[in-house]
C-alpha positions in Angstrom: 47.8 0.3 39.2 45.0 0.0 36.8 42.0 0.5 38.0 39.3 -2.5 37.7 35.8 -1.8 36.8 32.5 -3.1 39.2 31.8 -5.7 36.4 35.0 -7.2 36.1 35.5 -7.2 40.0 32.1 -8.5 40.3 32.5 -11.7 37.5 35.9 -11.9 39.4 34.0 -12.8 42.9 30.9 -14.7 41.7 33.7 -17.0 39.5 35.9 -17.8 42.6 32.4 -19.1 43.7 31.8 -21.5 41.3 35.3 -23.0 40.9 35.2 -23.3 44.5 32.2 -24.7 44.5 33.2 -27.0 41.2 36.5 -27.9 43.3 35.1 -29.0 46.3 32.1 -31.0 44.3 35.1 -32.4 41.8 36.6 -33.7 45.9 33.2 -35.1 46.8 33.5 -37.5 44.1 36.5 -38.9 45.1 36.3 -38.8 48.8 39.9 -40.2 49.7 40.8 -38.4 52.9 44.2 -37.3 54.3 45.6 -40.1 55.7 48.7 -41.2 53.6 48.5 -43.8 51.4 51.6 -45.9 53.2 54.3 -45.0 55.7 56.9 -44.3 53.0 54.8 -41.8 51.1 53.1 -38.8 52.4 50.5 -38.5 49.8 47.0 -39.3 50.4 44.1 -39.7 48.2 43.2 -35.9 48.6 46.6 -34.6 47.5 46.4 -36.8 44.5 42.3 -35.6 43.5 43.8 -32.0 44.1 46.4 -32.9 41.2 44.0 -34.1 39.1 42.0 -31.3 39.5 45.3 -28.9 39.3 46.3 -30.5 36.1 43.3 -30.2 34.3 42.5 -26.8 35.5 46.1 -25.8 34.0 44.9 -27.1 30.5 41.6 -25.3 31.0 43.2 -21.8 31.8 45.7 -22.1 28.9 43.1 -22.7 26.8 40.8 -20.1 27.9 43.6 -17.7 27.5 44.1 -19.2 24.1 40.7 -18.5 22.7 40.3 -15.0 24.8 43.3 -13.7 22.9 41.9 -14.6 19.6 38.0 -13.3 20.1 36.9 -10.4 21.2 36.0 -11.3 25.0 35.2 -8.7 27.2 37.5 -8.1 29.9 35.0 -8.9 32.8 34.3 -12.2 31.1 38.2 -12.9 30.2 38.8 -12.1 34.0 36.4 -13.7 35.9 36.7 -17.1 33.9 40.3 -17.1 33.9 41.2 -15.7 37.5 37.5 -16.3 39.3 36.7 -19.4 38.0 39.4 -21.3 37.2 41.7 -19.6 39.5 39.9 -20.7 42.7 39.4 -24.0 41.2 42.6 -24.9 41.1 44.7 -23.8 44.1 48.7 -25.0 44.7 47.6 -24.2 48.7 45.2 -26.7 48.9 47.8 -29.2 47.5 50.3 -27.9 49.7 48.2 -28.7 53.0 46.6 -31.9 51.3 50.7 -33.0 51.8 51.5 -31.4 55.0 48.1 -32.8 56.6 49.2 -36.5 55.1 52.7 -35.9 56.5 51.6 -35.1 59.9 49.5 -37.9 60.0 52.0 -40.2 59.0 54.1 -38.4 61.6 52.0 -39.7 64.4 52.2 -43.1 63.0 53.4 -45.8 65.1 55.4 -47.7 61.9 57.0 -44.0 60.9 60.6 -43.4 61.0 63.2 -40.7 60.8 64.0 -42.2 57.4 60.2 -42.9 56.0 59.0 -39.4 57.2 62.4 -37.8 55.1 61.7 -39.7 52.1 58.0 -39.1 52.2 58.5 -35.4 52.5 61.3 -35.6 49.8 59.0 -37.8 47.2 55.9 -35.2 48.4 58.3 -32.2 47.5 58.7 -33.7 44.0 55.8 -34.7 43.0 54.8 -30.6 43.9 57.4 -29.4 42.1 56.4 -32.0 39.5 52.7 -30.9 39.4 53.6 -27.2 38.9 55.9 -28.3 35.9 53.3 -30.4 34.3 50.7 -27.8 35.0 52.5 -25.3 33.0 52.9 -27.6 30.3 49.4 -28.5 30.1 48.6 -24.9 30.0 51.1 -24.8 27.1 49.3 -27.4 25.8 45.8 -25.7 26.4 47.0 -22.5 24.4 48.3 -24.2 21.6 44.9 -26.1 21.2 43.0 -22.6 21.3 45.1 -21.7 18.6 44.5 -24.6 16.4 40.8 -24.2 17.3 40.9 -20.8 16.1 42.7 -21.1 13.1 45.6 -18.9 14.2 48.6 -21.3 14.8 51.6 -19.0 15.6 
């Protein structure tokens, strides 16, 4: 295993920091709770800000991975943007317990049924699986507009 240095461990920590911090300030302006938006959907209003946020954090990192491989970026500042900032600002676990939290809400519901609480954790499921997919295109997407930034379309 290579072995990291202080500086890169150190812009590593003090950039999960500030995309936590820049995730949980990015919530605060939406603040939609957990309770799911209607009985046949277990998604609530923070699931979908945590998308959002997911989404454009993908773009982000593919396109701070585009530029980083073009300049000559340190590896402590590569590192702690890529991983610390932008890794702790967008997190799939968060999603995941946005839906699950949404989903046992709904569970306690008085309207819920077998069948709404099977399709709400189906459609929740896809619109995961969804979100990753997307994500990875937008970080696609990110890279390949680094590179036309920098001149150095492949």
């Amino acid at each position: 295993m290579a072995r990291v240095s202080p500086r890169t461990l150190f812009a590593v920590a003090l950039g999960g920091v500030l995309g936590g911090g820049l995730r949980l300030a990015a919530m605060e302006m939406f603040p939609l709770g957990q309770e799911p938006l209607n009985t046949w959907l277990a998604l609530s209003g923070e699931f979908l800000t945590l998308t959002v946020i997911n989404l454009v954090g993908s773009f982000a990192l593919g396109w701070v991975s585009g530029i980083a491989s073009h300049a000559a970026w340190p590896e402590w500042a590569r590192v702690g943007l890529s991983t610390g900032v932008l890794g702790s600002f967008t997190t799939l676990s968060a999603l995941t317990t946005a839906w699950l939290a949404a989903l046992a809400v709904l569970s306690t519901s008085s309207a819920a049924t077998g069948a709404s609480l099977a399709t709400a954790g189906a459609l929740g499921l896809a619109v995961l699986f969804g979100s990753t997919m997307l994500g990875a295109l937008l970080a696609a997407a990110g890279i390949r507009s680094a590179d036309g930034r920098t001149g150095k379309e492949k």
